[in-house]
N, CA, C and O atoms as a GROMACS GRO file, in nm:
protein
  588
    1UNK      N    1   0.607   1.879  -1.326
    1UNK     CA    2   0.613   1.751  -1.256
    1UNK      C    3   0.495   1.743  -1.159
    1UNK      O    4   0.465   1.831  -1.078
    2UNK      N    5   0.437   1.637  -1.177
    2UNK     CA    6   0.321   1.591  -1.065
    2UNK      C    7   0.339   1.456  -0.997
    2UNK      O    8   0.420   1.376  -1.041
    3UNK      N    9   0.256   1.428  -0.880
    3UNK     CA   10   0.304   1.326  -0.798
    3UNK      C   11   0.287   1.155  -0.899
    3UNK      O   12   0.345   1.048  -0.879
    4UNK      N   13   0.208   1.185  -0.981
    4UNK     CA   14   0.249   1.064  -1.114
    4UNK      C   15   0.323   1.041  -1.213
    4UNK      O   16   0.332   0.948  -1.293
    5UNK      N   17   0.400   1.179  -1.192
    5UNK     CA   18   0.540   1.159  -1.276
    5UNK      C   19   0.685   1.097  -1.167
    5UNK      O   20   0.799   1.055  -1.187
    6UNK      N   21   0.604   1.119  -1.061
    6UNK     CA   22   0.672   1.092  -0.992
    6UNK      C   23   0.703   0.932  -0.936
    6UNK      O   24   0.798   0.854  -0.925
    7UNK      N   25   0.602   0.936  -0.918
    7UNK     CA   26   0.545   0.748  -0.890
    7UNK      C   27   0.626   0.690  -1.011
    7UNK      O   28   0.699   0.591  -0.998
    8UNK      N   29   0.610   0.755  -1.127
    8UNK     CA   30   0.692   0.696  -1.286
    8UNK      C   31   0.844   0.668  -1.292
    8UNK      O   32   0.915   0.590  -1.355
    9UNK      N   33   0.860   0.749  -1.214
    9UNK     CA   34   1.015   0.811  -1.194
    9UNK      C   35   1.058   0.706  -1.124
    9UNK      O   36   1.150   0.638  -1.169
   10UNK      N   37   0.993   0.675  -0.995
   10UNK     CA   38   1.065   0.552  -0.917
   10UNK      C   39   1.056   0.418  -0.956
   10UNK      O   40   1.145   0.338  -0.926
   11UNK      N   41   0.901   0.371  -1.054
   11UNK     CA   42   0.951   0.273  -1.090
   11UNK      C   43   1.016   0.247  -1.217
   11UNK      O   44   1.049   0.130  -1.237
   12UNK      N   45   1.050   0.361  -1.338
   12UNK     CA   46   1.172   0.309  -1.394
   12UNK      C   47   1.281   0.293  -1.346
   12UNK      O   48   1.346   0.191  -1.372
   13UNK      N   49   1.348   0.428  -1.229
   13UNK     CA   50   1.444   0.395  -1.138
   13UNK      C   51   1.462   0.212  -1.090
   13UNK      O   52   1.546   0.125  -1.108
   14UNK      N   53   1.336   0.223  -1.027
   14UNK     CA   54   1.374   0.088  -0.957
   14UNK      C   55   1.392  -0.065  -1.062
   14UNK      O   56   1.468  -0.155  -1.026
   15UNK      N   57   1.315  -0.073  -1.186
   15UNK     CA   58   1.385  -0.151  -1.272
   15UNK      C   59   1.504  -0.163  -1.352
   15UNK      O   60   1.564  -0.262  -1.394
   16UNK      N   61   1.525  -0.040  -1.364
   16UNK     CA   62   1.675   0.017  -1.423
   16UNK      C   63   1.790  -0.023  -1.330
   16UNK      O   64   1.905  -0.041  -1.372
   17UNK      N   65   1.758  -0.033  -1.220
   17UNK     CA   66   1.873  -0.027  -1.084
   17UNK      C   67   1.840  -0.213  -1.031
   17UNK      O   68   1.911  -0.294  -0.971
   18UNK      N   69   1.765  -0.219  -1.061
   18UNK     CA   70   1.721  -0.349  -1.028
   18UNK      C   71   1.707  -0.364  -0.901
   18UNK      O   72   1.773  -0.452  -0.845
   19UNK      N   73   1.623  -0.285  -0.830
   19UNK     CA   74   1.618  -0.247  -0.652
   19UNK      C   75   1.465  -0.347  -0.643
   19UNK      O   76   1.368  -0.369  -0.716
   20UNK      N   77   1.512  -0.388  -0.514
   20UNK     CA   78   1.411  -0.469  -0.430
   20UNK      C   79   1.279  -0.390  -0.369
   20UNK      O   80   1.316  -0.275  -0.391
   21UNK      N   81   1.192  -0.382  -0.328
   21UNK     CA   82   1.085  -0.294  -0.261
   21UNK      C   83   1.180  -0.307  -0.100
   21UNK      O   84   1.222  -0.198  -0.060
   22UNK      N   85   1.209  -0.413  -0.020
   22UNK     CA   86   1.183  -0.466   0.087
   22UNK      C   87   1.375  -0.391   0.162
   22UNK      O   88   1.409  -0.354   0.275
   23UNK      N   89   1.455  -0.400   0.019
   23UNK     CA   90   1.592  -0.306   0.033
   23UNK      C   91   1.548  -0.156   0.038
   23UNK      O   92   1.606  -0.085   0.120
   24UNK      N   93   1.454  -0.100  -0.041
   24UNK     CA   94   1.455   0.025  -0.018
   24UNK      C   95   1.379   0.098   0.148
   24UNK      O   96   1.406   0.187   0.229
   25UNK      N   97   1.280  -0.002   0.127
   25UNK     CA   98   1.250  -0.020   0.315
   25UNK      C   99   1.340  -0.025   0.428
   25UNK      O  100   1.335   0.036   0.535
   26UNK      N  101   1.423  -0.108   0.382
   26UNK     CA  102   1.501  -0.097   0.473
   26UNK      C  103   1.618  -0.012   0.478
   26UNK      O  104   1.706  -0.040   0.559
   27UNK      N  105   1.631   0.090   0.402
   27UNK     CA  106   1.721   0.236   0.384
   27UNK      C  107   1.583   0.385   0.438
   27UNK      O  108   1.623   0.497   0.470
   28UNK      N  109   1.419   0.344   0.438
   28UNK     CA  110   1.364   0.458   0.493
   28UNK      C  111   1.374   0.404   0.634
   28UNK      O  112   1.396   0.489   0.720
   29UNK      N  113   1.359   0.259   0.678
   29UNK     CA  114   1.334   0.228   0.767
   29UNK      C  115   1.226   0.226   0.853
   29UNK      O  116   1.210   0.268   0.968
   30UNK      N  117   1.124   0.144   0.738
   30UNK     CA  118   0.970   0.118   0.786
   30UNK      C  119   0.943  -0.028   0.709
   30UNK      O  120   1.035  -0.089   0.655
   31UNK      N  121   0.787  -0.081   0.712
   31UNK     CA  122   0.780  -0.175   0.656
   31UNK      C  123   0.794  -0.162   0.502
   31UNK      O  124   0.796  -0.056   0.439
   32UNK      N  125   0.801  -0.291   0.450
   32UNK     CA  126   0.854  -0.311   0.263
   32UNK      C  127   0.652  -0.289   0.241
   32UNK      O  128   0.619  -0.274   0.123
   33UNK      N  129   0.568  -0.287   0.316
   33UNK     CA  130   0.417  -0.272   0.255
   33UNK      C  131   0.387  -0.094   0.250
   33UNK      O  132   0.339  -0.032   0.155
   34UNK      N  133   0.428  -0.046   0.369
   34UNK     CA  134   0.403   0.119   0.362
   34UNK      C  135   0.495   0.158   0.247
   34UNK      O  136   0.458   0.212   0.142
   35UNK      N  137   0.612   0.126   0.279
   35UNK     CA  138   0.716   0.231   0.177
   35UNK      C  139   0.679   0.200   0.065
   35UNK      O  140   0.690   0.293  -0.015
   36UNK      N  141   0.619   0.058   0.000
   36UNK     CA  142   0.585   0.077  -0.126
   36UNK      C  143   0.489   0.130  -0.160
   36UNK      O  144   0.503   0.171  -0.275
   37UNK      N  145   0.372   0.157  -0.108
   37UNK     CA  146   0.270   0.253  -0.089
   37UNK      C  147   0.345   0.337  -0.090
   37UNK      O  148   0.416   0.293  -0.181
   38UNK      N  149   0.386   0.416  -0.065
   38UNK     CA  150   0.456   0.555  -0.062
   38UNK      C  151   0.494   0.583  -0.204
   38UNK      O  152   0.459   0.670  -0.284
   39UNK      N  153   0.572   0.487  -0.208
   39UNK     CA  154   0.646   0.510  -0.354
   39UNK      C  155   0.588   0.449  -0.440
   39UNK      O  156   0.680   0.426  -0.519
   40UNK      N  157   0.470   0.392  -0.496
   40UNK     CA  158   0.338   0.444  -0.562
   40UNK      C  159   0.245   0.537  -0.533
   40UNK      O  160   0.129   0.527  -0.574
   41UNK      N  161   0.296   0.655  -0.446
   41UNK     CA  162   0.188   0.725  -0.438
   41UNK      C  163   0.056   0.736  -0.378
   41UNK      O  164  -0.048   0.796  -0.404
   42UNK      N  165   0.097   0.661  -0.294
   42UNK     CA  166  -0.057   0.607  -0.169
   42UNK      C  167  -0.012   0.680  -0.031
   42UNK      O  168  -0.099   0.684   0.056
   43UNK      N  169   0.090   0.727  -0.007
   43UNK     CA  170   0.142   0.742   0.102
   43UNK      C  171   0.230   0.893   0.113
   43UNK      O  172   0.321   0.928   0.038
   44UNK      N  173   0.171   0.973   0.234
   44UNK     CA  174   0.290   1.081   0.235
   44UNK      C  175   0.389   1.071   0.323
   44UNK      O  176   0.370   1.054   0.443
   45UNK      N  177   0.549   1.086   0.245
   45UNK     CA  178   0.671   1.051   0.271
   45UNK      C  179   0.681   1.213   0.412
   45UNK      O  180   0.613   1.315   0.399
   46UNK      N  181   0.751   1.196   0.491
   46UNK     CA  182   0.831   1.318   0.547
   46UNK      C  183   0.938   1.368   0.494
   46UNK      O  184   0.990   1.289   0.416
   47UNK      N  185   1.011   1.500   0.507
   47UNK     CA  186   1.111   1.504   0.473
   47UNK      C  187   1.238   1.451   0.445
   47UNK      O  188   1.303   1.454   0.341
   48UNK      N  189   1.272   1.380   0.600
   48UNK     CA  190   1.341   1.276   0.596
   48UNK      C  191   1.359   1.155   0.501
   48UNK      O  192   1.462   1.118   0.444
   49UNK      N  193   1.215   1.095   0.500
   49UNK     CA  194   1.244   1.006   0.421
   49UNK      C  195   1.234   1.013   0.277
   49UNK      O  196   1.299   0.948   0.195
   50UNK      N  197   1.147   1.096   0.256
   50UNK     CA  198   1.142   1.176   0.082
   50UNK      C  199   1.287   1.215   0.008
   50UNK      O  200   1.320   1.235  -0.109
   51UNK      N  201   1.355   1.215   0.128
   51UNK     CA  202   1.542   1.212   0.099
   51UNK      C  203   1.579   1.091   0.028
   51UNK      O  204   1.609   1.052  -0.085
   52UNK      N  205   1.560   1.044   0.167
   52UNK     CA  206   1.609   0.918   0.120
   52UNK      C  207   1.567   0.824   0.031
   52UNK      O  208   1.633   0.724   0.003
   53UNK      N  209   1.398   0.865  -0.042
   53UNK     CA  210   1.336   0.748  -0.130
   53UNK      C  211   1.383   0.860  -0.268
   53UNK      O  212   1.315   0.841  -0.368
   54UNK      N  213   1.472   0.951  -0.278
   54UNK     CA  214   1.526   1.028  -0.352
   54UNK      C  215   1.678   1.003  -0.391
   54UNK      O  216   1.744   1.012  -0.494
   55UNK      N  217   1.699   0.972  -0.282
   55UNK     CA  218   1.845   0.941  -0.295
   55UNK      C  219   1.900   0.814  -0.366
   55UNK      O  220   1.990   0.799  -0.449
   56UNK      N  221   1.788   0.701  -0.284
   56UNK     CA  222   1.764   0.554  -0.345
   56UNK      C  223   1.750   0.521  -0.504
   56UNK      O  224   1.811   0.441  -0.576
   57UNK      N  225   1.629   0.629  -0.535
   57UNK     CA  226   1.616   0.634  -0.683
   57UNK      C  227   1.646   0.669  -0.762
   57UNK      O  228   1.614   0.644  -0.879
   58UNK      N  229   1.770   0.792  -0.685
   58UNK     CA  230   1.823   0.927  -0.780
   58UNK      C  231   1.708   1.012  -0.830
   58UNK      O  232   1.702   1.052  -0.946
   59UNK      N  233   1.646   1.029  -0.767
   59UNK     CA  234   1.533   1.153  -0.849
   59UNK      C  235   1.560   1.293  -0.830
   59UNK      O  236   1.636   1.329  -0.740
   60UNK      N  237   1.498   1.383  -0.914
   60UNK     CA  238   1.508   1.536  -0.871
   60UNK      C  239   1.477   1.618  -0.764
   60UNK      O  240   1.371   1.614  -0.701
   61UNK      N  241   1.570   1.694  -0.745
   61UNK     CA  242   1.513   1.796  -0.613
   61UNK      C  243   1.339   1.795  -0.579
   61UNK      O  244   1.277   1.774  -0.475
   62UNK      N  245   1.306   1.820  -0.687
   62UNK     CA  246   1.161   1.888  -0.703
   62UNK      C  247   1.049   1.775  -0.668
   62UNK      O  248   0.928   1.794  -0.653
   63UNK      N  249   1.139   1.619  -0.657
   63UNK     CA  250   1.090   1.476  -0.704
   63UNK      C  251   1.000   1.510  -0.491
   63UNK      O  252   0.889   1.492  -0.441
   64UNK      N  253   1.136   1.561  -0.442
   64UNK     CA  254   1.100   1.504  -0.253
   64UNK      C  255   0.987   1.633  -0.191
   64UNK      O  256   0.924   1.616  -0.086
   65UNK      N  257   0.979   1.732  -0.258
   65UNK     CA  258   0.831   1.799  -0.222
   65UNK      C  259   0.734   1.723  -0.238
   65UNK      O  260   0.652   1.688  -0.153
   66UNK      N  261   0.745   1.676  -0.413
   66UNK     CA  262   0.608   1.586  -0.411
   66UNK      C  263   0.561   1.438  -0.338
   66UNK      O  264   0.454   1.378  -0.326
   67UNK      N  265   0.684   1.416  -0.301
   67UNK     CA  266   0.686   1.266  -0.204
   67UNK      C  267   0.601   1.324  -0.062
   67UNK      O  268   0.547   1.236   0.005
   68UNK      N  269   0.591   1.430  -0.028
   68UNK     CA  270   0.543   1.512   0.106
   68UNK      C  271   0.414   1.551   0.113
   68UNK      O  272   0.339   1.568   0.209
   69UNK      N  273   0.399   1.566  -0.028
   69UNK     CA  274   0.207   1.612  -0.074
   69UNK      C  275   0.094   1.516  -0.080
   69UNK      O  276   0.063   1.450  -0.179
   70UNK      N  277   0.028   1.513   0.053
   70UNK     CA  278  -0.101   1.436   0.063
   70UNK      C  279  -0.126   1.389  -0.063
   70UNK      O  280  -0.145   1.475  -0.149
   71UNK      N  281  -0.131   1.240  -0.107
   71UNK     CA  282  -0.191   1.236  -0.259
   71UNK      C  283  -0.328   1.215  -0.201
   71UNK      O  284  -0.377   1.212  -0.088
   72UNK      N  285  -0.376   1.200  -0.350
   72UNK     CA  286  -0.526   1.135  -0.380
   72UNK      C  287  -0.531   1.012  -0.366
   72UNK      O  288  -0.460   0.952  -0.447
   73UNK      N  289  -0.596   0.939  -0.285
   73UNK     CA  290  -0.538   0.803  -0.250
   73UNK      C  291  -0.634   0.749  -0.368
   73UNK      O  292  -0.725   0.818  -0.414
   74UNK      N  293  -0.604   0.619  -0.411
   74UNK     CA  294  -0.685   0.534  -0.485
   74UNK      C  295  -0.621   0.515  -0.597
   74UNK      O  296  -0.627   0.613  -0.671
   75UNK      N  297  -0.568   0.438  -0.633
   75UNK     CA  298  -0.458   0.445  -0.732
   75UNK      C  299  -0.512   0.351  -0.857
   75UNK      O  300  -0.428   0.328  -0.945
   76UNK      N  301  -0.645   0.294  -0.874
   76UNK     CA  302  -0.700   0.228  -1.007
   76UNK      C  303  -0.733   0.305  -1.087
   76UNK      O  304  -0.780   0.412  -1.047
   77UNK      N  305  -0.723   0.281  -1.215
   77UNK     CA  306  -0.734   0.371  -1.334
   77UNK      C  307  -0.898   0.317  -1.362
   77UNK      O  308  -0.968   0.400  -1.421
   78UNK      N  309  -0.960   0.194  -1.328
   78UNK     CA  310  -1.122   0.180  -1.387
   78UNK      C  311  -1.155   0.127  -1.238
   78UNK      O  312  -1.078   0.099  -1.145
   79UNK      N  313  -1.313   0.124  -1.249
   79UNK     CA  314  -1.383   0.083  -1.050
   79UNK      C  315  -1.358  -0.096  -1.103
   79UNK      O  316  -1.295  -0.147  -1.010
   80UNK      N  317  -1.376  -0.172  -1.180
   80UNK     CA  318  -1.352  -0.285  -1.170
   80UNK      C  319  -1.219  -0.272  -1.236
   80UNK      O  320  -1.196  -0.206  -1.337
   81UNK      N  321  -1.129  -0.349  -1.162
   81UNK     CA  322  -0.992  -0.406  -1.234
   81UNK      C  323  -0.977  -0.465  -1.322
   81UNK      O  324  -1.046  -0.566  -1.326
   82UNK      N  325  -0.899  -0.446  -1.422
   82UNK     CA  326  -0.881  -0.539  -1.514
   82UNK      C  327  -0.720  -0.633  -1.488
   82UNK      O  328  -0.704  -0.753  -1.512
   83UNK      N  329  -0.604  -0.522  -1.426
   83UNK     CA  330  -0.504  -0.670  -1.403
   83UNK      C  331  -0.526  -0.774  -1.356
   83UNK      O  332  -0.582  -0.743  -1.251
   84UNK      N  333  -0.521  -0.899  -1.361
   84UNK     CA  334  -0.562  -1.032  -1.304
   84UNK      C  335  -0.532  -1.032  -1.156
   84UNK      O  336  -0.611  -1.085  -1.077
   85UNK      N  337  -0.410  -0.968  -1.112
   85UNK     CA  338  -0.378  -1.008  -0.956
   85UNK      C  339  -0.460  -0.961  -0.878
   85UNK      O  340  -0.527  -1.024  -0.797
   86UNK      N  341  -0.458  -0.800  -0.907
   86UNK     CA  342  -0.588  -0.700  -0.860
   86UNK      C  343  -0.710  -0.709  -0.826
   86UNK      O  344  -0.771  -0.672  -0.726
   87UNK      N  345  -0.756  -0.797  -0.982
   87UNK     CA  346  -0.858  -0.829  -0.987
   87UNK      C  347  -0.949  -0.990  -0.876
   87UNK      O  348  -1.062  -1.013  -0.831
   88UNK      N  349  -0.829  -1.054  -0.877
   88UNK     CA  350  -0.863  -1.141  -0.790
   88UNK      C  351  -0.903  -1.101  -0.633
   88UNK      O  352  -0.963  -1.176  -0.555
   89UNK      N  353  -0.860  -0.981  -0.607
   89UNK     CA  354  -0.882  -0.882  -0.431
   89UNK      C  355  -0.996  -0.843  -0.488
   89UNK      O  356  -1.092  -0.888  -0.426
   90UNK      N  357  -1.022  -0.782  -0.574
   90UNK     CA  358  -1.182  -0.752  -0.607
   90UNK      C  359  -1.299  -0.824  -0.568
   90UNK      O  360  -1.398  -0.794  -0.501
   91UNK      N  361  -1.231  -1.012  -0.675
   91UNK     CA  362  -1.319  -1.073  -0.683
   91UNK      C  363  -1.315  -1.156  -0.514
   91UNK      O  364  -1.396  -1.243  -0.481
   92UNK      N  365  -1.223  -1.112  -0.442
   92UNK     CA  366  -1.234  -1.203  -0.330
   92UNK      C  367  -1.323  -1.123  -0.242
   92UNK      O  368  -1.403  -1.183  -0.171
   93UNK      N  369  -1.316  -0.962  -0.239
   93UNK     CA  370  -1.383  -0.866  -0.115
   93UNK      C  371  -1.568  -0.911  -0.216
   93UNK      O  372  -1.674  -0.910  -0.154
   94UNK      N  373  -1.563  -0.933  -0.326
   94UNK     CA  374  -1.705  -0.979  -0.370
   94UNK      C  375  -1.761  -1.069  -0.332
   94UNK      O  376  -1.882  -1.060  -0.313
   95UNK      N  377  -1.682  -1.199  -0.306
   95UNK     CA  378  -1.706  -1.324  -0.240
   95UNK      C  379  -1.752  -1.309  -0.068
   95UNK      O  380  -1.849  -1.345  -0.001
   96UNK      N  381  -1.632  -1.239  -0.043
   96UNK     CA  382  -1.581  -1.247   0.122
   96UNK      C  383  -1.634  -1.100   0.209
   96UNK      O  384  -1.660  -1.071   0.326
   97UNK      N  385  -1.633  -1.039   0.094
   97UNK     CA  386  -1.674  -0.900   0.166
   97UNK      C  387  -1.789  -0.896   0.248
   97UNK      O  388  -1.790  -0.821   0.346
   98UNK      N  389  -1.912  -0.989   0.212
   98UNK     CA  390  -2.007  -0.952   0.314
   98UNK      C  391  -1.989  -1.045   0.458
   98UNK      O  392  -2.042  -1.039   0.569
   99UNK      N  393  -1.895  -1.127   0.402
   99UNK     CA  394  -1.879  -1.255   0.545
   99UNK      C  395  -1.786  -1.167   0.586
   99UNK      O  396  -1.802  -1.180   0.708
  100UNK      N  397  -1.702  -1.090   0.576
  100UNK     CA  398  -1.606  -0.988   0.650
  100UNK      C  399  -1.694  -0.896   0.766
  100UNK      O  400  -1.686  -0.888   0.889
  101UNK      N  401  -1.773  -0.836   0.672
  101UNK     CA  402  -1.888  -0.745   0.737
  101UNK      C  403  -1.956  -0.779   0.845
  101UNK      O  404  -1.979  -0.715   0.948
  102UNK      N  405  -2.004  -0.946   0.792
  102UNK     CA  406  -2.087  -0.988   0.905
  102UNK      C  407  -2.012  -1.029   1.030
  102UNK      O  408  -2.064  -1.017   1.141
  103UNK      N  409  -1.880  -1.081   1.010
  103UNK     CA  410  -1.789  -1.145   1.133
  103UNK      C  411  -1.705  -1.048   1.218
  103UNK      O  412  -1.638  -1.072   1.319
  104UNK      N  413  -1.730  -0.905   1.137
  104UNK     CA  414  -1.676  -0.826   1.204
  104UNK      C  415  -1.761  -0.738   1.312
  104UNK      O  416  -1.725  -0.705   1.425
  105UNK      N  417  -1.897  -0.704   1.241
  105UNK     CA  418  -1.988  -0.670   1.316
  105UNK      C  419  -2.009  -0.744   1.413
  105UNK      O  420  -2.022  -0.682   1.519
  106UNK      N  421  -2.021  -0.901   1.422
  106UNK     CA  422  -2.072  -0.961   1.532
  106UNK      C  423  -1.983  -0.935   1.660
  106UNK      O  424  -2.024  -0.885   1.765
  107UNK      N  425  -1.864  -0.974   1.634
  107UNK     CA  426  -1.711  -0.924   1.696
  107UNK      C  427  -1.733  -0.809   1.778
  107UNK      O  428  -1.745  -0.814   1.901
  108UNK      N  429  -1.740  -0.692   1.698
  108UNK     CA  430  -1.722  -0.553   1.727
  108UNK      C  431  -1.828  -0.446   1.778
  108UNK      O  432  -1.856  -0.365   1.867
  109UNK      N  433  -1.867  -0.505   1.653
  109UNK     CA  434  -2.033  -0.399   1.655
  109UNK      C  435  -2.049  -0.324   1.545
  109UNK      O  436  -1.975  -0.356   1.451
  110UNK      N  437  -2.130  -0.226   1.526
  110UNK     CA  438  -2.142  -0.160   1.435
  110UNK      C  439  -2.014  -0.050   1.410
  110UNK      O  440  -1.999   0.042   1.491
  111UNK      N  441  -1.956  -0.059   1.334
  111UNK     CA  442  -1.840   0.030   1.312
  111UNK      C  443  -1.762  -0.037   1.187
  111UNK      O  444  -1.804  -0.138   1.130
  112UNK      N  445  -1.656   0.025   1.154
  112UNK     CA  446  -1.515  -0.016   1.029
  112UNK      C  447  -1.441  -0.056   1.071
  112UNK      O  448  -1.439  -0.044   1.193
  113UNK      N  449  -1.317  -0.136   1.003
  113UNK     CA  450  -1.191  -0.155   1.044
  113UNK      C  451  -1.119  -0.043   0.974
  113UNK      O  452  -1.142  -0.012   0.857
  114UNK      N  453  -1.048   0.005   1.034
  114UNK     CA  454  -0.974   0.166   0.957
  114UNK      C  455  -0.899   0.096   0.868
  114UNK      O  456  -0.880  -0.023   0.889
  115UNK      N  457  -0.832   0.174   0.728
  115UNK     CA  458  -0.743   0.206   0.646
  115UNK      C  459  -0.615   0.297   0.660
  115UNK      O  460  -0.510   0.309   0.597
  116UNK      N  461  -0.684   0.368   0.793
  116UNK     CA  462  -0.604   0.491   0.824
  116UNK      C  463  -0.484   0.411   0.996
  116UNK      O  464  -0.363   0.392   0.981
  117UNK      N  465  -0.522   0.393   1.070
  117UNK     CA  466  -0.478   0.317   1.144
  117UNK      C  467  -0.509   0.157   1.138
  117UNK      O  468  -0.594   0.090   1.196
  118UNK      N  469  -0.391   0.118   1.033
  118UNK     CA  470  -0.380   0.021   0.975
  118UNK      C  471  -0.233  -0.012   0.940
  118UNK      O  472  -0.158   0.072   0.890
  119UNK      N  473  -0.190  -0.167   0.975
  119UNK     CA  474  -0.098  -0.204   0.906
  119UNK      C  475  -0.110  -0.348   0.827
  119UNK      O  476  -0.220  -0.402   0.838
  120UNK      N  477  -0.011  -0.418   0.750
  120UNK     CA  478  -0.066  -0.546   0.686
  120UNK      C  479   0.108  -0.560   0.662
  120UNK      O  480   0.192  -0.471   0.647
  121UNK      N  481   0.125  -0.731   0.668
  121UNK     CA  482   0.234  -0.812   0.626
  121UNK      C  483   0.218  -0.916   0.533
  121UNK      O  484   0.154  -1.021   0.547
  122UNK      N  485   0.301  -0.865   0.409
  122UNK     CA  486   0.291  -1.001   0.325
  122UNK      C  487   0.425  -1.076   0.303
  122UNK      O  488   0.544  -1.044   0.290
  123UNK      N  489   0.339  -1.208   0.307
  123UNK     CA  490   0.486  -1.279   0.334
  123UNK      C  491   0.503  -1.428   0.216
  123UNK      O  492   0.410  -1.473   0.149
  124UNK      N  493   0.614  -1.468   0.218
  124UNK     CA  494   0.554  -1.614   0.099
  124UNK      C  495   0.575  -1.737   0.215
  124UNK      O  496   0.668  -1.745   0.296
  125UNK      N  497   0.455  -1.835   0.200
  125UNK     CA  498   0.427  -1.927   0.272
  125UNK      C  499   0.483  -2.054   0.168
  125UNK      O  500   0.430  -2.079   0.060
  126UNK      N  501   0.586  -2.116   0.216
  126UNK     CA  502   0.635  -2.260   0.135
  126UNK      C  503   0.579  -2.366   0.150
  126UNK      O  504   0.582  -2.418   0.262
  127UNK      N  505   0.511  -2.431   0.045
  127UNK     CA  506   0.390  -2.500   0.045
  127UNK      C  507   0.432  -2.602  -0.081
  127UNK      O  508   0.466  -2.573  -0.196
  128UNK      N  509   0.418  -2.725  -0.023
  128UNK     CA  510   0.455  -2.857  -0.125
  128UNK      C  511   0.352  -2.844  -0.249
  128UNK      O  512   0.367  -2.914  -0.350
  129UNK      N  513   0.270  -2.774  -0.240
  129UNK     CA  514   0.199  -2.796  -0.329
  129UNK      C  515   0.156  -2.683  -0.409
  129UNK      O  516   0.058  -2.658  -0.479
  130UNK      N  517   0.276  -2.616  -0.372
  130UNK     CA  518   0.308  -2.418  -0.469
  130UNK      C  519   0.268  -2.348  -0.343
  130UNK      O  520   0.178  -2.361  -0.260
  131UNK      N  521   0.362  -2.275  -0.361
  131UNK     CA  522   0.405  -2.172  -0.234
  131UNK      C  523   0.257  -2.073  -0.200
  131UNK      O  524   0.180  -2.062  -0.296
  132UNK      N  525   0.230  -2.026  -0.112
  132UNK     CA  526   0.104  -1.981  -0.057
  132UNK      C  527   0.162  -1.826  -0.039
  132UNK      O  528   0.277  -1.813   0.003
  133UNK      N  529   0.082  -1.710  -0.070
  133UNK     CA  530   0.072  -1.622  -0.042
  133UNK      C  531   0.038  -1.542   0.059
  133UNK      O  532  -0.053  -1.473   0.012
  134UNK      N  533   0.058  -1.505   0.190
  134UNK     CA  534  -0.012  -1.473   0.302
  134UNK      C  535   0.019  -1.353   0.341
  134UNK      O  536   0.130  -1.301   0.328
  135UNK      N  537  -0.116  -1.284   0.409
  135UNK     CA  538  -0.135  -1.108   0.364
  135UNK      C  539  -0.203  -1.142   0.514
  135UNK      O  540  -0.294  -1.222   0.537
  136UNK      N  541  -0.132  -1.060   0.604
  136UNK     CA  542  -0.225  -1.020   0.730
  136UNK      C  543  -0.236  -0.866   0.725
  136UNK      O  544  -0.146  -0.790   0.691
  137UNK      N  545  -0.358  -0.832   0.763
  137UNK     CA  546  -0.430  -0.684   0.762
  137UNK      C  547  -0.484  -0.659   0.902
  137UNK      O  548  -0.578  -0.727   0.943
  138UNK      N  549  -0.420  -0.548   0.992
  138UNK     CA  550  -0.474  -0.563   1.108
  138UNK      C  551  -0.505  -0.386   1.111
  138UNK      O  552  -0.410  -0.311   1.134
  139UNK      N  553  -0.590  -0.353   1.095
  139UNK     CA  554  -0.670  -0.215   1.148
  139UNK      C  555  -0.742  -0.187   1.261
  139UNK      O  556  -0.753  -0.284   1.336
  140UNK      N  557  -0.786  -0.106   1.293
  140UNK     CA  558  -0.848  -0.058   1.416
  140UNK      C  559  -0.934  -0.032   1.391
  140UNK      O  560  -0.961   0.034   1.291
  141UNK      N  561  -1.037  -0.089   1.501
  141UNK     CA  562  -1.247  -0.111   1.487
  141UNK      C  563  -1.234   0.092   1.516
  141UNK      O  564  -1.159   0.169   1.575
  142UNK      N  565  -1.348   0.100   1.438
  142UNK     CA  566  -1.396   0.219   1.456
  142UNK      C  567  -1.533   0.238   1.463
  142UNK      O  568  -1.593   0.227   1.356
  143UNK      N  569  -1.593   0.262   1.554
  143UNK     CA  570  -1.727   0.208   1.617
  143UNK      C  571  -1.815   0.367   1.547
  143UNK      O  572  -1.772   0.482   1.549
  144UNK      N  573  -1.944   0.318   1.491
  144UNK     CA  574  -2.001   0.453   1.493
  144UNK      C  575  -2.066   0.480   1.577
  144UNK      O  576  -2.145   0.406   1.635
  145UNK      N  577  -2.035   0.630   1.605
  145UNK     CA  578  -2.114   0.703   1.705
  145UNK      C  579  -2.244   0.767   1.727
  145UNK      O  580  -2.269   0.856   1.646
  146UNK      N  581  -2.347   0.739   1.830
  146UNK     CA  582  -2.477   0.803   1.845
  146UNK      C  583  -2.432   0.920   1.863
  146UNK      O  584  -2.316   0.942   1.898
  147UNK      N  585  -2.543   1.034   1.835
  147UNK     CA  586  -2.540   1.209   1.866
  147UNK      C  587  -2.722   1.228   1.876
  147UNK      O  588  -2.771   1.339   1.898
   0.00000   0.00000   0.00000
């Protein structure tokens, strides 16, 4: 067993059981955006909750070590996407990415917005004219340093 048999494991679990992302969140008791990261494999679970995203799914003993093991973050199988949803964050950081860069630099300064001290909420926006999707991403400037 490896941490992608594992990731496998929860989402047949979770279609088989017919479980929500945002219900199982709310049994680790964090947001429905981390825990699903987690439970694809983007995220390391603690003991505690490696229980409980075990218990949720029914997985094997052996399932909540690997919920605990730093993965390899990056979870695309090719550098350009091919699923359409995916692919549209691609094609938007292609569009938007350098106006990101530039509005952030001016803002901040020279530095990143972290990945690492980072959180984001997605939510559905009801909209007469088809419901709107809305994703806030709020990270922390990380300025680079002179030496």
């Amino acid at each position: 067993m490896n941490r992608e048999d594992v990731t496998d494991l929860i989402i047949e679990a979770k279609v088989r059981k017919g479980l929500k992302w945002q219900d199982v969140a709310a049994k680790v008791g964090l947001s429905k955006e981390w825990v699903t990261a987690g439970c694809l494999g983007q995220m390391t679970f603690t003991a505690e909750q490696a229980a409980t995203v075990a218990e949720v799914f029914g997985l094997p003993d052996e399932a909540k070590l690997w919920l605990q093991e730093v993965p390899y973050k990056g979870s695309l199988p090719t550098s350009v996407p091919t699923d359409p949803l995916i692919y549209r964050f691609y094609e938007l950081i292609s569009v938007y990415g350098t106006t990101f860069k530039a509005l952030i630099h001016e803002e901040f300064g020279d530095g990143i917005m972290s990945a690492i001290d980072f959180k984001m909420d997605l939510k559905r926006e009801p909209n007469a004219a088809g419901d709107r999707v809305s994703i806030v991403m709020s990270g922390k400037f990380l300025p680079y340093k002179t030496y």
